[in-house]
C-alpha positions, 0 to 999 in steps of 0.5 A: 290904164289912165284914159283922157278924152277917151284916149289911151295915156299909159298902161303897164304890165308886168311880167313875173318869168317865174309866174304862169299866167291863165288868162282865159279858160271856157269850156261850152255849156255842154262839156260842163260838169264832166271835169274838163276844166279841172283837166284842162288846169291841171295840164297846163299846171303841169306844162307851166311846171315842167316849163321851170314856172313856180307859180300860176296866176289868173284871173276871173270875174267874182260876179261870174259865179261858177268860175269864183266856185271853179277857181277859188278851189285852187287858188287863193285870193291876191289882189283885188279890183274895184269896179263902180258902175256909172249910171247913163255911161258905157 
């Protein structure tokens, strides 16, 4: 997204009809650590399979720690953002 005094000018995404899309996953702290993350990825992997997908996509925070560990188990790295902080902004 392109922004200019504070606004909006453009965004895009893109769609792929042969790529499943995770675009966000929680499980409370709880529940952590009794696999119902693997079982929630491995239904929907397989929803997205039986939907006709042939790939799955997500996307995390790296500074988030345990999703990196979580989701670097089954997927591999494709693209990358860069982030720079701003001091005295945001």
């Amino acid at each position: 997204m392109g922004v200019s005094t504070g606004n909006p000018d453009a965004s895009l995404i893109l769609r792929d009809d042969k790529t499943a899309s995770i675009v966000m996953t929680y499980v409370a702290d709880r529940n952590r650590g009794q696999g119902v993350a693997g079982a929630l990825l491995s239904s929907a992997i397989e929803a997205a399979r039986n939907s006709g997908y042939e790939r799955c996509a997500v996307d995390f925070e790296t500074m988030n720690t345990a999703a990196a560990r979580f989701w670097l188990k089954s997927f591999k790295a494709a693209t990358q953002t860069m982030l720079r902080w701003i001091p005295g902004q945001l």
